[in-house]
C-alpha positions as CSV (number, residue, x, y, z in Angstrom):
1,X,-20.8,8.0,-21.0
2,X,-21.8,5.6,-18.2
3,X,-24.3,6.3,-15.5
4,X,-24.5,4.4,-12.0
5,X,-27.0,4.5,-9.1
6,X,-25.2,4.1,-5.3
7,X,-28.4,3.7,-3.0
8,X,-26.4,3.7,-0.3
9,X,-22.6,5.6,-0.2
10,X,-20.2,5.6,2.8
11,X,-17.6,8.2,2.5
12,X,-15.0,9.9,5.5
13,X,-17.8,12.9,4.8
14,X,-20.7,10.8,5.9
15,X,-23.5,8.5,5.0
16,X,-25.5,9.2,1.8
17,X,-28.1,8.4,0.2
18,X,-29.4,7.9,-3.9
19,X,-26.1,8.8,-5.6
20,X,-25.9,9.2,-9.5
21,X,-22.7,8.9,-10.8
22,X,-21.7,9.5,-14.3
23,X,-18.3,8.6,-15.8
24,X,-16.1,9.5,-19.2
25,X,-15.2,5.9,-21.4
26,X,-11.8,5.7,-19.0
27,X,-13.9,5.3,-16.0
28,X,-13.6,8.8,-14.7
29,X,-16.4,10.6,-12.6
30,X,-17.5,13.7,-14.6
31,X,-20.6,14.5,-12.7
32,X,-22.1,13.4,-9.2
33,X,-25.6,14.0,-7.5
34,X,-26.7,13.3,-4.1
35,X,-30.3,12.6,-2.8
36,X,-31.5,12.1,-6.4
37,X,-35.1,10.9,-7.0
38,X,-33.9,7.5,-9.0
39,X,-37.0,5.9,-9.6
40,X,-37.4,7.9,-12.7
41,X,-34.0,7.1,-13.9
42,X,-33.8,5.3,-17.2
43,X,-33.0,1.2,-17.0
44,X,-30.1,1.6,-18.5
45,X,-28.3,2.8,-15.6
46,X,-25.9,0.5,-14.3
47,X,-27.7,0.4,-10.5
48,X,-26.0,-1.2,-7.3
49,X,-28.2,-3.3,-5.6
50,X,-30.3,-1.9,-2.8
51,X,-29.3,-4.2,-0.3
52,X,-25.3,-3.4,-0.6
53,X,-23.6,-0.5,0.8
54,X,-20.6,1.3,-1.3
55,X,-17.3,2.7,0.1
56,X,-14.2,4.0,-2.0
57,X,-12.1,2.1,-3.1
58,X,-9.2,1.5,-0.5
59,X,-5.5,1.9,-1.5
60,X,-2.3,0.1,-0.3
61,X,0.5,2.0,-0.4
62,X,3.4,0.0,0.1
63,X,3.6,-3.4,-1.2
64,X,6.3,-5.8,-1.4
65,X,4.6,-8.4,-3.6
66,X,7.1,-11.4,-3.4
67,X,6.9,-11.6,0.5
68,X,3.7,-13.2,0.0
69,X,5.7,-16.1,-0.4
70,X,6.4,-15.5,3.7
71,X,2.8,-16.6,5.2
72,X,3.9,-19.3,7.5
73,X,7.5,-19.9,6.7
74,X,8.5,-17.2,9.2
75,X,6.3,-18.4,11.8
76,X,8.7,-20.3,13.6
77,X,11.4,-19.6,16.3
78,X,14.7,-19.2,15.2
79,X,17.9,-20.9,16.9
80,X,18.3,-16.9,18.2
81,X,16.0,-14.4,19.6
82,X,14.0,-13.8,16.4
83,X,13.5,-10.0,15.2
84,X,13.6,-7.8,11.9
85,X,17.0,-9.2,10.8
86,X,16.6,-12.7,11.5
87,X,13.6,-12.4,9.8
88,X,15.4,-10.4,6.8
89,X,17.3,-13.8,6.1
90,X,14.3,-15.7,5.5
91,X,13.2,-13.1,3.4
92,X,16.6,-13.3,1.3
93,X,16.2,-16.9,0.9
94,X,12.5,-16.7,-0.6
95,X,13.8,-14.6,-3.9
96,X,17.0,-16.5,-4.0
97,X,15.7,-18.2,-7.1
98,X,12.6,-16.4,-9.0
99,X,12.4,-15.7,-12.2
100,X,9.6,-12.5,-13.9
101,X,7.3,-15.2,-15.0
102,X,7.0,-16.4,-11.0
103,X,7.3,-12.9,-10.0
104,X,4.1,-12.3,-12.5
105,X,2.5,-15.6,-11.0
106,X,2.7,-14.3,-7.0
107,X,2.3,-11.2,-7.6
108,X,-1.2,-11.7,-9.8
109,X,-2.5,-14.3,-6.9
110,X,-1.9,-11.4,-4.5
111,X,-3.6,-8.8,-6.0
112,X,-6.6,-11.0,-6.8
113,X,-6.4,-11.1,-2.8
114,X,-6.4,-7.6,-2.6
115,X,-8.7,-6.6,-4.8
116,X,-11.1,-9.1,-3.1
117,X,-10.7,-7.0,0.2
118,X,-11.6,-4.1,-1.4
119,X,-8.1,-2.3,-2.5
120,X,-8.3,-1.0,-5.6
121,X,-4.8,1.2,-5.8
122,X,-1.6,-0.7,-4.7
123,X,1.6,1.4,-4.5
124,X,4.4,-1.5,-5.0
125,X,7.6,-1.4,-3.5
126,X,9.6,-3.4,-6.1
127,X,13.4,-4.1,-5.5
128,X,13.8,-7.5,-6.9
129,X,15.5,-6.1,-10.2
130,X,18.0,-8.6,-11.2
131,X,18.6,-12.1,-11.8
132,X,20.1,-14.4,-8.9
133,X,23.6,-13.6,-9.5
134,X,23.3,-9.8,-9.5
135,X,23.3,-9.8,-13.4
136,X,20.9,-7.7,-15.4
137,X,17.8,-9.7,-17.6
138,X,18.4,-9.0,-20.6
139,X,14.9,-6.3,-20.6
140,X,16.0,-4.9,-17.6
141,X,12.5,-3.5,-16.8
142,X,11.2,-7.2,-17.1
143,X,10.8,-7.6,-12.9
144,X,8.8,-4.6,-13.5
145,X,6.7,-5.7,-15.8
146,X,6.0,-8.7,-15.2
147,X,4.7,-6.5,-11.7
148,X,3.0,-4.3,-14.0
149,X,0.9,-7.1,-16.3
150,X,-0.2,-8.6,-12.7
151,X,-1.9,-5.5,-11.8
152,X,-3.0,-5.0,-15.2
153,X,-4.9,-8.3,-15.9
154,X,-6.2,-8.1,-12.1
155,X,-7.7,-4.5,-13.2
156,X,-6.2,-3.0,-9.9
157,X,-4.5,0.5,-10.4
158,X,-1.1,0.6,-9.8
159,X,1.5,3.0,-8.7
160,X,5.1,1.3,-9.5
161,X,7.5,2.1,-6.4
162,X,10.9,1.8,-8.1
163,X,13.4,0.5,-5.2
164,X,17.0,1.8,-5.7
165,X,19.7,-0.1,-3.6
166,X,23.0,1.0,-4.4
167,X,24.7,-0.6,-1.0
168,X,24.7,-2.7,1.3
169,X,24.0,-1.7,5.3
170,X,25.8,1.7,5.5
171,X,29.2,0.8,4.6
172,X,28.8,-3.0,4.6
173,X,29.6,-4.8,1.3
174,X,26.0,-6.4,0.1
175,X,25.8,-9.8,1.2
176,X,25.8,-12.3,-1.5
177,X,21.9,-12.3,-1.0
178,X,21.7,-8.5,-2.0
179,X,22.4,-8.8,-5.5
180,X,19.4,-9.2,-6.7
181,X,18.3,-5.4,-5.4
182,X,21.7,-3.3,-6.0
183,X,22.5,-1.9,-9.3
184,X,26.3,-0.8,-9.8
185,X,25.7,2.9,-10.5
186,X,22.8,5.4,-10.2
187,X,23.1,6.3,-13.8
188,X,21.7,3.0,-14.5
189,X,18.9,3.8,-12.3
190,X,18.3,7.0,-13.8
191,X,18.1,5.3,-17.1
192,X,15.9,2.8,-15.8
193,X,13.4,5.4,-13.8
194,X,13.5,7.3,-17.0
195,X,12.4,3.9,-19.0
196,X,9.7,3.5,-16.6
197,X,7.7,6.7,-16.7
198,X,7.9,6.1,-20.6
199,X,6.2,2.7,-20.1
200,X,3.8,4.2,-18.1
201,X,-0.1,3.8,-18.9
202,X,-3.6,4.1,-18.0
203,X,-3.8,2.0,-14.5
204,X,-0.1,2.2,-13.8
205,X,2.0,5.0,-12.7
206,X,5.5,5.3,-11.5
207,X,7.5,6.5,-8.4
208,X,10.8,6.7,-6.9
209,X,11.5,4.8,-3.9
210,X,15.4,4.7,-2.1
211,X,15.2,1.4,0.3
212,X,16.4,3.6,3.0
213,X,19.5,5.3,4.4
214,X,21.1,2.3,5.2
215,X,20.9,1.7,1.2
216,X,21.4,5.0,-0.7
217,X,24.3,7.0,0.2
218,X,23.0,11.3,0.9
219,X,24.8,12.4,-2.3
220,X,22.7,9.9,-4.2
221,X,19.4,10.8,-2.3
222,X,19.4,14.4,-3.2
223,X,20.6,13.5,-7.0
224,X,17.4,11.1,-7.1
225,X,15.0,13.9,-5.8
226,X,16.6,16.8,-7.6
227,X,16.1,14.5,-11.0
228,X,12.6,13.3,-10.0
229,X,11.0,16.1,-7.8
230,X,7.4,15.6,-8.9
231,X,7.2,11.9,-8.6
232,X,6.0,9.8,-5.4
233,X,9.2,9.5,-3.5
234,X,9.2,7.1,-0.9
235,X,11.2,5.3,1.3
236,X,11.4,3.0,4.3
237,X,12.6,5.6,7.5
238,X,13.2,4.6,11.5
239,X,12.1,0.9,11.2
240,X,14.2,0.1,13.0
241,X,16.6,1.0,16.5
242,X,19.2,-0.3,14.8
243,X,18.8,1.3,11.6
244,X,18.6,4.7,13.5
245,X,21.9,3.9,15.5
246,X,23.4,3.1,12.2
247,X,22.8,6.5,11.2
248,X,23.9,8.4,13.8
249,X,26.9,6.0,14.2
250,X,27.8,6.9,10.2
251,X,26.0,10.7,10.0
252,X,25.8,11.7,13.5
253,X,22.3,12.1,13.0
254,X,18.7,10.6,12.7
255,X,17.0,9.3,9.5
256,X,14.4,12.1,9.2
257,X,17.3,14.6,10.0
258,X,19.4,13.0,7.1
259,X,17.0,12.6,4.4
260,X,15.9,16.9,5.6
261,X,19.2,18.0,4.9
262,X,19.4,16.5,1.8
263,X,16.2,17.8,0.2
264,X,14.0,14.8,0.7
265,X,11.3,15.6,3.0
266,X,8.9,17.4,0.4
267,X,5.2,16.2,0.2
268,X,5.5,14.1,-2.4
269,X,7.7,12.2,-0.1
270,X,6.5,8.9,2.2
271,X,8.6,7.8,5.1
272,X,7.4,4.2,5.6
273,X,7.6,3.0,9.2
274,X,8.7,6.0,10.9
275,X,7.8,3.9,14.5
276,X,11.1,5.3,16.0
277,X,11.1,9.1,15.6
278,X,12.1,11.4,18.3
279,X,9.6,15.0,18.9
280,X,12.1,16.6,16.9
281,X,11.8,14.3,13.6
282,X,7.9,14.7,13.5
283,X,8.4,18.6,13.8
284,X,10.4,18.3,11.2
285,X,8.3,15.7,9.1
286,X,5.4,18.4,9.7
287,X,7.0,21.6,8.4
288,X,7.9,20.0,5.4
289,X,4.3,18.2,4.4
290,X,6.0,14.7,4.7
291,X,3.6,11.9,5.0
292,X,3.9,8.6,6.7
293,X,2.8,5.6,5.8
294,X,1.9,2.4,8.5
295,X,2.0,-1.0,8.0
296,X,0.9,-2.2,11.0
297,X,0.3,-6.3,10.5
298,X,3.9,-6.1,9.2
299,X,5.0,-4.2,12.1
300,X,3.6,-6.4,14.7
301,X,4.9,-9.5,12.7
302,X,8.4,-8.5,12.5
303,X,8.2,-6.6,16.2
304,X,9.1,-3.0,14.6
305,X,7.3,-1.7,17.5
306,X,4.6,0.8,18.1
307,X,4.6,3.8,15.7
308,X,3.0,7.4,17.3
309,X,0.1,7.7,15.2
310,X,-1.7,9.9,16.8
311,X,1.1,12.6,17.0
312,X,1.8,12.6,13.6
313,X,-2.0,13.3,13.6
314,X,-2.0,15.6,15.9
315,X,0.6,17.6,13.5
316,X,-1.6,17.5,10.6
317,X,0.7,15.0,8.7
318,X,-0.9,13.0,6.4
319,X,-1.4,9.0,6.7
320,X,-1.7,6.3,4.7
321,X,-1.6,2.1,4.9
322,X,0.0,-0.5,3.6
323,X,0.2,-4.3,3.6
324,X,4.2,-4.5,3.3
325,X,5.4,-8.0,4.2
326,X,2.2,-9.5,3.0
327,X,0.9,-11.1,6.7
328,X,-2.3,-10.2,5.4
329,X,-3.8,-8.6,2.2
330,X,-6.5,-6.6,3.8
331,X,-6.2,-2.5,4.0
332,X,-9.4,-2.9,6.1
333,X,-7.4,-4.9,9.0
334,X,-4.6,-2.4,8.5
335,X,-7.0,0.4,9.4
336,X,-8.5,-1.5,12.4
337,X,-4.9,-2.1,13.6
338,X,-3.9,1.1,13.2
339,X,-6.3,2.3,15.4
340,X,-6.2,-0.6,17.8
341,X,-2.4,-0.8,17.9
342,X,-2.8,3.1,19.3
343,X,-4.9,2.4,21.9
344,X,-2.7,-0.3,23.0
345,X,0.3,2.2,23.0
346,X,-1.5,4.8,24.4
347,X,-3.8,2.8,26.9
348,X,-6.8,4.6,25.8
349,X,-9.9,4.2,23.4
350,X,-11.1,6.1,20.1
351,X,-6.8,7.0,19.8
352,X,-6.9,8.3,16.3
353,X,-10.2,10.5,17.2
354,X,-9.4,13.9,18.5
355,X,-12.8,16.0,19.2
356,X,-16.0,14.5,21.4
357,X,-18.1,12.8,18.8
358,X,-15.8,12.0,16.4
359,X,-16.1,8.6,14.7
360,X,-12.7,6.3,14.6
361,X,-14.2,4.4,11.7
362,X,-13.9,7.5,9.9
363,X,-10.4,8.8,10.6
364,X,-9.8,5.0,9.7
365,X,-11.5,5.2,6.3
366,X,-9.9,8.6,5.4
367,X,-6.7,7.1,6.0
368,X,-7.1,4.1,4.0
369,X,-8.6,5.8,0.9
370,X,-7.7,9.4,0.9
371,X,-4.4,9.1,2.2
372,X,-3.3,6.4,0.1
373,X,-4.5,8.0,-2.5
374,X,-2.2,11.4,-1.8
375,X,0.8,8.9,-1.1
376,X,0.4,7.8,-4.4
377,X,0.4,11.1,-6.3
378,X,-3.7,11.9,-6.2
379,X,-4.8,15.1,-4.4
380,X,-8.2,15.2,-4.3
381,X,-11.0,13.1,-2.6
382,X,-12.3,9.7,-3.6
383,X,-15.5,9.7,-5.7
384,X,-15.3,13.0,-6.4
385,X,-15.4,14.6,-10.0
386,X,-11.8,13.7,-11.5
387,X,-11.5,11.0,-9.7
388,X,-12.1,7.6,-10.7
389,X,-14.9,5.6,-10.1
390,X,-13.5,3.4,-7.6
391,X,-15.3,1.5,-4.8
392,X,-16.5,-1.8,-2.9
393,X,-19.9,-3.0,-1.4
394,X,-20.5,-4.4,1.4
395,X,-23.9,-5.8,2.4
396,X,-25.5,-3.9,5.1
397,X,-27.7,-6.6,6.2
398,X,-24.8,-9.2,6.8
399,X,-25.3,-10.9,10.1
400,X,-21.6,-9.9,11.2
401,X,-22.8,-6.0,11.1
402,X,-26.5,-6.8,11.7
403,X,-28.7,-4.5,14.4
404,X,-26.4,-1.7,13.1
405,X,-28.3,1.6,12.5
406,X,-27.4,3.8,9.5
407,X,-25.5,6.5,11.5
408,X,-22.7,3.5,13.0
409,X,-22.4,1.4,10.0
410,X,-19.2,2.8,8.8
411,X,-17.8,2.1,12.4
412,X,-19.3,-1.3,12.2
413,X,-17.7,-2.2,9.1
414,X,-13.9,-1.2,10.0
415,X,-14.1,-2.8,13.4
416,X,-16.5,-5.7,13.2
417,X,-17.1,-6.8,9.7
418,X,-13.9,-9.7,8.2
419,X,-12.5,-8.5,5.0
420,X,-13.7,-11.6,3.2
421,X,-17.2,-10.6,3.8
422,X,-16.5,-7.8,0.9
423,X,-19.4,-8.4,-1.6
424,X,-17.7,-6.7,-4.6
425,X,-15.0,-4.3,-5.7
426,X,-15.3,-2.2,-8.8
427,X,-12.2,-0.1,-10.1
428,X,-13.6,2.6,-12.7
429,X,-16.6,1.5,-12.4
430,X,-16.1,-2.3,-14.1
431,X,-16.5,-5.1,-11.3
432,X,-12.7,-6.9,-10.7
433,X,-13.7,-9.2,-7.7
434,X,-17.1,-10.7,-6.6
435,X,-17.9,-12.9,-3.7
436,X,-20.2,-14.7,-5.8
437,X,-17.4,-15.3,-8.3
438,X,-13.9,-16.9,-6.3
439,X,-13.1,-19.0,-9.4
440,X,-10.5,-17.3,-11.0
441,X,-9.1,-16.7,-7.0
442,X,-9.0,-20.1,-6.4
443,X,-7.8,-21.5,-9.7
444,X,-4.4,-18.8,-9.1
445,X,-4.3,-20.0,-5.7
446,X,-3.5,-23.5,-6.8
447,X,-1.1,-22.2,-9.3
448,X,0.8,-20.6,-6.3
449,X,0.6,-23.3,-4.3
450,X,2.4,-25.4,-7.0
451,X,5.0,-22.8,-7.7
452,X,5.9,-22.4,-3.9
453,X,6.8,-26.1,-3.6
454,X,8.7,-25.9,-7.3
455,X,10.3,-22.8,-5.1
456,X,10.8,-24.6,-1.6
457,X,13.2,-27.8,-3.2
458,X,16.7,-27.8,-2.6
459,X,18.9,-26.0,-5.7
460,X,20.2,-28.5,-7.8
């Protein structure tokens, strides 16, 4: 058993002070004390330095790790008015040619980015199952793992998002760049789901994720949740206008009403997106315990639109945060822009907050750590007995937060403070990212940077 000394603790329940924390060999808290006189604490303890301030861990919940590949080819006008789907095709063309062992080498260089802001839970959202011709690998899991061993050798904690695409849009035949997703029969999904939770391990959990209505027909939806009704079931819901006048072009109704009537909005389930939702749908997404999860870099990069936040707050729905398209790697901007993005649709300030006094940095934090957590199959509160050790420091005397009194740090830090000032992340309770250490960042950086030009030359 392991014992650590936080000096200085910033939770969504408040600032603390002196916390002793003791953990089991897997890194799990057993016991925690506030206020504690330290000073007469053995030297043993593992202390965190006076000067730095911890928070929990933060957790992305929906990750599409081979769209990091995307920062700065997209960035330029197309011959067309650019949106989601002329976007999607750039998208397509990135994967057309990646092998697991390039799959292993983005996706490791990404986390490494993420666990340098501070994320120390990523939910990924993995459809790239197949080799370019739509042909199984011969381990047809090996996408998955190679996912899985990224996340792994990083030391983040992992919940693996299984995609299933079984069509193309509606009742469009796939396009020729869709192979790599679709698998031929949901039995082979099943099979594959079922090979995953075997695999499953300390650090690395596995859900259920259908891309969206456009690609899982409603028979197969409610097979997939009556088969897997405990596991993390998410998928991507009212993106898109178009995606929600596919639907009621094919179903006469909305996404939310569609995936209700088929026994999918439980709360283990996660719409992703959900920007274009009528009253009705968040009614709806409320009785049921449905969450919601926001990607809102991703949102404003592919011109989604403006989700309603603050309703879906309002109703008691729970919310979490994602990186998605991989604009960015920082759950910290997401919070910021989740907050700012409502005050920009709503044209007020303090959006998210909903009773005088209350602190947006802390509506921001509970989001980003307690909600991801919940959206990734963990109940109960971060740093809280049961619950991993899990955190990140910050210093509280950096220039960028300085003059800040106790009382406003937390609000300092999630509106003022870059995520690359992060001093340190720790995931059960071992250090996996250091400011003071960017080597091994930097030396998989390079390694990306070569594979992306191996990547960008013409096929032969």
């Amino acid at each position: 058993m392991e014992t650590y000394v936080l000096p200085h603790l910033i939770t969504p329940s408040g600032y603390t002070r002196n916390v002793v924390i003791r953990v089991d060999a897997h890194g799990t808290i057993v016991a925690r004390e506030d206020n504690v006189a330290t000073e007469d604490l053995p030297g043993s303890v593992n202390r965190v330095d006076d000067h730095l301030v911890a928070l929990p861990g933060l957790v992305n919940a929906h990750s599409h790790a081979f769209q990091r590949l995307l920062r700065g080819p997209t960035q330029y006008r197309g011959p067309a008015q650019d949106s989601f789907w002329t976007w999607r095709k750039v998208m397509y063309q990135s994967l057309s040619k990646l092998t697991p062992e390039e799959m292993y080498t983005i996706a490791r260089h990404l986390y490494l980015e993420m666990a340098a802001s501070g994320v120390t839970h990523v939910g990924e959202f993995h459809y790239v199952h197949h080799q370019p011709n739509g042909a199984a690998h011969d381990d047809r899991l090996a996408m998955s793992k190679a996912l899985m061993q990224a996340a792994s050798d990083v030391g983040l904690r992992m919940t693996l998002l299984r995609t299933v695409y079984l069509r193309g849009d509606f009742d469009a035949d796939p396009t020729p760049q869709q192979r790599r997703f679709i698998d031929p029969t949901l039995k082979l999904v099943e099979e594959d789901l079922e090979a995953l939770l075997r695999y499953e391990r300390e650090g690395c959990t596995v859900g259920i994720a259908p891309h969206s209505v456009r690609a899982v027909a409603p028979e197969d939806l409610r097979r997939l949740k009556k088969k897997f009704p405990t596991q993390p079931f998410h998928i991507h819901a009212s993106e898109q206008v178009l995606e929600n006048d596919g639907c009621h072009k094919h179903y006469g109704m909305t996404p939310i009403e569609l995936l209700e009537s088929v026994g999918c909005l439980t709360p283990s389930t996660v719409l992703v997106h959900a920007t274009h939702v009528t009253d009705t749908d968040i009614q709806r997404v409320a009785e049921h315990g449905t969450q919601v999860c926001f990607c809102p870099s991703t949102e404003a990069d592919l011109g989604d639109g403006l989700g309603p936040a603050s309703a879906y707050l309002d109703h008691q729905i729970s919310l979490s945060l994602g990186t998605d398209g991989q604009t960015m790697s920082s759950i910290l901007e997401e919070a910021r822009r989740l907050e700012m993005h409502e005050r920009l649709r709503l044209q007020i300030r303090n959006a998210l907050s909903k009773t005088e006094g209350e602190s947006a940095g802390d509506i921001c934090l509970r989001i980003a750590t307690e909600g991801g957590s919940k959206a990734l199959g963990s109940k109960d509160a971060p740093l809280t007995v049961g619950r991993p050790l899990d955190f990140f420091t910050i210093d509280r005397h950096d220039p960028f937060i300085a003059g800040t009194v106790p009382n406003d740090l937390l609000n300092a830090i999630l509106f003022s403070i870059p995520s690359s000032h992060i001093h340190s992340t720790f995931v059960g309770g071992q250090q996996i990212a250091s400011q003071a250490d960017t080597t091994t960042l930097r030396e998989s950086g390079m390694a990306l940077t070569k594979l992306a030009r191996t990547l960008s030359e013409p096929h032969p």
